[in-house]
N, CA, C and O atoms as a GROMACS GRO file, in nm:
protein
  312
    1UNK      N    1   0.085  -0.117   0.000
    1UNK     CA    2   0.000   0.000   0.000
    1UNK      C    3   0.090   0.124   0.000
    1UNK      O    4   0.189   0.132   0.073
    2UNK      N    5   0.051   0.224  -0.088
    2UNK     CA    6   0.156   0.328  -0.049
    2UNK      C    7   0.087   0.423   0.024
    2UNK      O    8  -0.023   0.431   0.078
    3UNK      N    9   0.228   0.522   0.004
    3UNK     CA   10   0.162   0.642   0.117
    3UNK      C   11   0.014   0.727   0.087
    3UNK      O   12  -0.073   0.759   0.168
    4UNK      N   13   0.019   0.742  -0.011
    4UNK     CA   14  -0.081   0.820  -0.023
    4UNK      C   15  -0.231   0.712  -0.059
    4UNK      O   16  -0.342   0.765  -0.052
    5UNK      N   17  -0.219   0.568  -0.095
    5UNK     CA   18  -0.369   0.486  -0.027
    5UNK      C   19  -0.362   0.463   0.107
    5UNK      O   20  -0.471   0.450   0.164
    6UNK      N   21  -0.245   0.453   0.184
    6UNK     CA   22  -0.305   0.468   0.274
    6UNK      C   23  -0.334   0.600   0.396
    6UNK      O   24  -0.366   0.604   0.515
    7UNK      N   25  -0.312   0.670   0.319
    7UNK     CA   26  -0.341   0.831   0.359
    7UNK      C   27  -0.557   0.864   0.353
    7UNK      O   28  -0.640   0.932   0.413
    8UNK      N   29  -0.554   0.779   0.257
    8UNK     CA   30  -0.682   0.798   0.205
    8UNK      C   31  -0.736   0.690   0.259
    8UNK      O   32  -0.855   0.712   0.238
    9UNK      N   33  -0.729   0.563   0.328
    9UNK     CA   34  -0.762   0.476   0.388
    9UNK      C   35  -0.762   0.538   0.526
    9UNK      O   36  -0.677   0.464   0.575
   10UNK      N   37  -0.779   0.581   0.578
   10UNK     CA   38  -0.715   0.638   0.742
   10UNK      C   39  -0.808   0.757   0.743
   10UNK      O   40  -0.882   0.783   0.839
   11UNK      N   41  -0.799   0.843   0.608
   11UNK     CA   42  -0.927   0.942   0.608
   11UNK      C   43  -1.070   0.863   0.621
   11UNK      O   44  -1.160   0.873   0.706
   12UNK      N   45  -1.058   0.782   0.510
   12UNK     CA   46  -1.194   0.709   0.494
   12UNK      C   47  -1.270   0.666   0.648
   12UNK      O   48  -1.386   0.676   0.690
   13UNK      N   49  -1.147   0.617   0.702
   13UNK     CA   50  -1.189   0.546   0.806
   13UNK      C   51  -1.210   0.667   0.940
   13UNK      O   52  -1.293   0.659   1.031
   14UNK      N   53  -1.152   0.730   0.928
   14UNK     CA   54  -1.202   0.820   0.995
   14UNK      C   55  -1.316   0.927   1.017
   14UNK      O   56  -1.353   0.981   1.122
   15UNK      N   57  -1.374   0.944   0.855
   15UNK     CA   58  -1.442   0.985   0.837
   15UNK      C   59  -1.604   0.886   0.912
   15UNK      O   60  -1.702   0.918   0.978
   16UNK      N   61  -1.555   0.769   0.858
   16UNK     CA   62  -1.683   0.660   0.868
   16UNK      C   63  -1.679   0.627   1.039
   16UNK      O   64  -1.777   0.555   1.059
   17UNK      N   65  -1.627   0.643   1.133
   17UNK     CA   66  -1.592   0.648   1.298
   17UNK      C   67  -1.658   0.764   1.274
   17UNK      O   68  -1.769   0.725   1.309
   18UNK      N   69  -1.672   0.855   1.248
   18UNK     CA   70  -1.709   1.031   1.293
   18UNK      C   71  -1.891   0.992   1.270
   18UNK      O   72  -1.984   1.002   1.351
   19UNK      N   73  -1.891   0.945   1.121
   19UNK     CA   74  -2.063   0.936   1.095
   19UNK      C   75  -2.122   0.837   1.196
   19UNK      O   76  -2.235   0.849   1.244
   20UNK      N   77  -2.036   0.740   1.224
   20UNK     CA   78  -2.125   0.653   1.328
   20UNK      C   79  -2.121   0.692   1.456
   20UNK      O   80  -2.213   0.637   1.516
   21UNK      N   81  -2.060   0.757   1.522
   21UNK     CA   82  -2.045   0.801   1.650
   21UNK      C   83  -2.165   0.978   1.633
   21UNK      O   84  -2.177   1.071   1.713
   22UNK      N   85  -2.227   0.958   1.501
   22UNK     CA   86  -2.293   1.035   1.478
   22UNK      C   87  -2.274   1.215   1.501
   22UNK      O   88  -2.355   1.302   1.533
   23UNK      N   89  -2.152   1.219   1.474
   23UNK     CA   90  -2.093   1.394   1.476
   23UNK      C   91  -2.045   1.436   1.345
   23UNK      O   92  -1.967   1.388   1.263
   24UNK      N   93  -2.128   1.554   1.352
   24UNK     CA   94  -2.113   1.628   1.267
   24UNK      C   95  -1.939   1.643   1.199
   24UNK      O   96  -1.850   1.657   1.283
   25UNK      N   97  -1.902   1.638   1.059
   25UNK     CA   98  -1.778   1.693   1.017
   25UNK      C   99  -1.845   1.789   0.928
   25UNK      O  100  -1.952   1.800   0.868
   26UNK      N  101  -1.706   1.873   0.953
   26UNK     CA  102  -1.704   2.027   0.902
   26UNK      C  103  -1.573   2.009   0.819
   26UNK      O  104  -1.469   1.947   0.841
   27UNK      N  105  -1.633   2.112   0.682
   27UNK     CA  106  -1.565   2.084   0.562
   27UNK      C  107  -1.387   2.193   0.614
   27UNK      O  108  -1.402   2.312   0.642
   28UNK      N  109  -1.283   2.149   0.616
   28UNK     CA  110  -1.167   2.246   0.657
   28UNK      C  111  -1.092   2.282   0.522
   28UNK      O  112  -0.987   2.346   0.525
   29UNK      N  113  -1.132   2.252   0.441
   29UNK     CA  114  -1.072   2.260   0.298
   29UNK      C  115  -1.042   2.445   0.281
   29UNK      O  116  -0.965   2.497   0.201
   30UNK      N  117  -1.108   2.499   0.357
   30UNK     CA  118  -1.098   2.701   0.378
   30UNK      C  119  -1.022   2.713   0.485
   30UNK      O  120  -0.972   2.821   0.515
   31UNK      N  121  -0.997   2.566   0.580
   31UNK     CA  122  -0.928   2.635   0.710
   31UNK      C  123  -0.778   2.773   0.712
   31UNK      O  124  -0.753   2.885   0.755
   32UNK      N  125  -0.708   2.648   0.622
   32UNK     CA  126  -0.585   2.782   0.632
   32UNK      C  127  -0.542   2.898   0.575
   32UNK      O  128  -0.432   2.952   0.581
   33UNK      N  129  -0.678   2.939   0.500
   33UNK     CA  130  -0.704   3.066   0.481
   33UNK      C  131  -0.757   3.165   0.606
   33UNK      O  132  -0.773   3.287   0.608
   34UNK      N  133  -0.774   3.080   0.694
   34UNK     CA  134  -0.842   3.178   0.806
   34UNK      C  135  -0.731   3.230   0.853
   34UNK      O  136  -0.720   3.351   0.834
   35UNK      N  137  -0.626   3.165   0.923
   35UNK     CA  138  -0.498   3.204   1.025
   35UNK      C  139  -0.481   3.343   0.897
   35UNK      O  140  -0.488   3.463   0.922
   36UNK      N  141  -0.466   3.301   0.806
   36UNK     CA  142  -0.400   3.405   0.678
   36UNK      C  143  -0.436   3.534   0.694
   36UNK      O  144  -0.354   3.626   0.699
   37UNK      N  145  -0.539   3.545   0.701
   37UNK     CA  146  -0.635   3.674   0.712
   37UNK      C  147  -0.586   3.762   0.817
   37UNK      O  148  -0.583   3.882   0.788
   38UNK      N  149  -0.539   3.721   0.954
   38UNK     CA  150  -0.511   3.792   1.104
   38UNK      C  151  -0.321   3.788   1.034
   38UNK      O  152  -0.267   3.898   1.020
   39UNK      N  153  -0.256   3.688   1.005
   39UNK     CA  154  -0.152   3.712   0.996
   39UNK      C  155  -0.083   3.737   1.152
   39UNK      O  156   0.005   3.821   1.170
   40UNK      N  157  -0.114   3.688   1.212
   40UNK     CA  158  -0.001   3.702   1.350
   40UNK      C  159   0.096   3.662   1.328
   40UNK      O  160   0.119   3.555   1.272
   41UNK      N  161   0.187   3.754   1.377
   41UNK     CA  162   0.395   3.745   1.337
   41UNK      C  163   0.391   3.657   1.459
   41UNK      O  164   0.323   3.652   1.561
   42UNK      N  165   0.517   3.574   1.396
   42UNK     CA  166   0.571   3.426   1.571
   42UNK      C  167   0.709   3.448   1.526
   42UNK      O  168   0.727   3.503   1.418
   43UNK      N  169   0.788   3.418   1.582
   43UNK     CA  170   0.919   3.341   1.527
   43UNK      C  171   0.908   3.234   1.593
   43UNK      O  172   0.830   3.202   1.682
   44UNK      N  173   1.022   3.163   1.524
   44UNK     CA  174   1.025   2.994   1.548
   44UNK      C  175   1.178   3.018   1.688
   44UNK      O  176   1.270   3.100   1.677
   45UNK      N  177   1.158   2.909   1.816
   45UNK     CA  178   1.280   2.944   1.868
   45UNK      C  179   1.374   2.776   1.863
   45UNK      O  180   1.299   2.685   1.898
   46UNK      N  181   1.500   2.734   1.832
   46UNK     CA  182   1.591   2.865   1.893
   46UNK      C  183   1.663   2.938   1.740
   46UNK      O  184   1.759   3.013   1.720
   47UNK      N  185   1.570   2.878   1.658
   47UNK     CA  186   1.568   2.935   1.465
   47UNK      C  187   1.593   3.068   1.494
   47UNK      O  188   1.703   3.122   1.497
   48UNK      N  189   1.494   3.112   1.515
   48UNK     CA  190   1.438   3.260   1.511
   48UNK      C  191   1.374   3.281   1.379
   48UNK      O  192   1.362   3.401   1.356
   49UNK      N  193   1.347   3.235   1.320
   49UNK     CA  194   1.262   3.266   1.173
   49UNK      C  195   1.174   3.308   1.187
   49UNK      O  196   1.093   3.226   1.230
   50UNK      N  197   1.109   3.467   1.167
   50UNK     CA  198   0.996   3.527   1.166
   50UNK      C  199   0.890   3.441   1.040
   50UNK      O  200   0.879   3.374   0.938
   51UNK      N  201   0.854   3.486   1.111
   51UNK     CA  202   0.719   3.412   0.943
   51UNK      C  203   0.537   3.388   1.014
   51UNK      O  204   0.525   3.440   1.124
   52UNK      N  205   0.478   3.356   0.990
   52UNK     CA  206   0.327   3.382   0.976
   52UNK      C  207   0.245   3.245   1.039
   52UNK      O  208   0.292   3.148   0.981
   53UNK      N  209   0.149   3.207   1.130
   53UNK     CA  210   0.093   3.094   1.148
   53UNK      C  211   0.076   2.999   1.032
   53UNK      O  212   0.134   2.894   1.005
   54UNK      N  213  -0.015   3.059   0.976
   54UNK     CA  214  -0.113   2.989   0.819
   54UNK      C  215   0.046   2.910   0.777
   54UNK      O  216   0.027   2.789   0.763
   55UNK      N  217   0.206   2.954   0.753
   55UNK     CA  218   0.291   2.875   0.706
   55UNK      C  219   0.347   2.746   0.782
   55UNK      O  220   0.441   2.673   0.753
   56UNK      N  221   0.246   2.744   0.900
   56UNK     CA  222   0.343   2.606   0.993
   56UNK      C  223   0.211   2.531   1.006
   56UNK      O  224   0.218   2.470   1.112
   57UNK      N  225   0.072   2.502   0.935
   57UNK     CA  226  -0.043   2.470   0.952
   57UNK      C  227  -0.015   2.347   0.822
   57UNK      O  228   0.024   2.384   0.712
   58UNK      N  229  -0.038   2.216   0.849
   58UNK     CA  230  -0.069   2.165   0.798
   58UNK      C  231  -0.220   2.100   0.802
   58UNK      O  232  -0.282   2.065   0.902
   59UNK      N  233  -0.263   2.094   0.657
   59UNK     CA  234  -0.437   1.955   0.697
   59UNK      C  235  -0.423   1.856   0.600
   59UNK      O  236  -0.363   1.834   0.495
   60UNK      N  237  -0.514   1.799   0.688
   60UNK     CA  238  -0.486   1.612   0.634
   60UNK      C  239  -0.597   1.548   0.671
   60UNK      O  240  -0.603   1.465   0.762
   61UNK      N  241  -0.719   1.596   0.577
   61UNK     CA  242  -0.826   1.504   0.545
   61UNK      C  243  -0.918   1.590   0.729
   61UNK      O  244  -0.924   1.712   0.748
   62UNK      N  245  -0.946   1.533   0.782
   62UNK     CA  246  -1.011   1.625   0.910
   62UNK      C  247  -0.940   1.670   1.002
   62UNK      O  248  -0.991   1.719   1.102
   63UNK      N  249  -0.786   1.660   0.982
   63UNK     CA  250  -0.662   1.685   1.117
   63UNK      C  251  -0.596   1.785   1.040
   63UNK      O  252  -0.561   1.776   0.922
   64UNK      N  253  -0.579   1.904   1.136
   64UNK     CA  254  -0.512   2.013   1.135
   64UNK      C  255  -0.388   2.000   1.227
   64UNK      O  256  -0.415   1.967   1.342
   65UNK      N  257  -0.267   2.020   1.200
   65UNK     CA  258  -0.172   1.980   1.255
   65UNK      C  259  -0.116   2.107   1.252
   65UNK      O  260  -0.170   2.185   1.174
   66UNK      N  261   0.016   2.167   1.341
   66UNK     CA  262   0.147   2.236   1.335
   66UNK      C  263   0.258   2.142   1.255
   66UNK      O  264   0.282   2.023   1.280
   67UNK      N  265   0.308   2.212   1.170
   67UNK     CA  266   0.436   2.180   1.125
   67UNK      C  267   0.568   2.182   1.209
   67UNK      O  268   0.679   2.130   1.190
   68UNK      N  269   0.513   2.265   1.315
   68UNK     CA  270   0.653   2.295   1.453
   68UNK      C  271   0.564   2.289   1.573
   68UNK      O  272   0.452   2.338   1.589
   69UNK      N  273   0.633   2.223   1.650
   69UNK     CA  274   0.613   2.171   1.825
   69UNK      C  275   0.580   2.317   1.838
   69UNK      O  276   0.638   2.414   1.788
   70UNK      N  277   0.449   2.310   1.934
   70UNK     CA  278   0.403   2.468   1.989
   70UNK      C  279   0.481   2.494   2.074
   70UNK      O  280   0.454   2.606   2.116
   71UNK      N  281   0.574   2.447   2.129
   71UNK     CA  282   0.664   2.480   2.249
   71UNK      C  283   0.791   2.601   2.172
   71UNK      O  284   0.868   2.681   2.224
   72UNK      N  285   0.770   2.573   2.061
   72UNK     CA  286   0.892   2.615   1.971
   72UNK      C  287   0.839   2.794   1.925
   72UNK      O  288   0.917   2.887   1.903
   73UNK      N  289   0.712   2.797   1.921
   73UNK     CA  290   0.624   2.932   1.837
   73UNK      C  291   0.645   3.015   1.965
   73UNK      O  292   0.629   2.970   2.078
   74UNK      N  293   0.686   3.153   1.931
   74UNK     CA  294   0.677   3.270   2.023
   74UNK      C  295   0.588   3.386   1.936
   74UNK      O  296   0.636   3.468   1.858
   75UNK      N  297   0.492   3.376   1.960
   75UNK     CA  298   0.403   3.555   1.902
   75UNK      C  299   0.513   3.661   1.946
   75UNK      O  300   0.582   3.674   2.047
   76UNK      N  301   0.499   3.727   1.830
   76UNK     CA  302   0.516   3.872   1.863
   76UNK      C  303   0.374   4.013   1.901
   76UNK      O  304   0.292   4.050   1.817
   77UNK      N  305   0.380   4.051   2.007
   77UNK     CA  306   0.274   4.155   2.035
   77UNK      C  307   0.275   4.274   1.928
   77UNK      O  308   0.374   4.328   1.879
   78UNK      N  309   0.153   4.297   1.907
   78UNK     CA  310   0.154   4.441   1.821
   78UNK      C  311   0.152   4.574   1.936
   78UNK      O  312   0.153   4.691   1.895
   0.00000   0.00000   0.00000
């Protein structure tokens, strides 16, 4: 099986656990346009790379993930 059937096997199945446990899923396919919009500055530590939420957001079928350990993200205040 490769990565990406079983990427889609794992959605499937997750999806089909969500309908029988009878809860609602919500479409995230717009999610990481939202962070985009506010644009809050972080740097990454002990990087320091300034850069934007929406760029460390990954999704994967109903899971929204960080690309970097939250321990690592420092906001900057306006």
């Amino acid at each position: 099986m490769t990565p990406a059937t079983a990427s889609a096997a794992t959605s499937a199945a997750t999806e089909k656990r969500a309908l029988e446990a009878d809860q609602t899923l919500v479409d995230l396919v717009q999610f990481p346009a939202f962070p985009a919009v506010y644009a809050d500055q972080l740097f990454t530590v002990p990087d320091g790379d300034a850069t934007t939420l929406d760029t460390l957001i990954e999704l994967s079928g109903q899971t929204v993930r960080l690309t970097v350990p939250l321990e690592r993200l420092v906001f900057a205040e306006e």
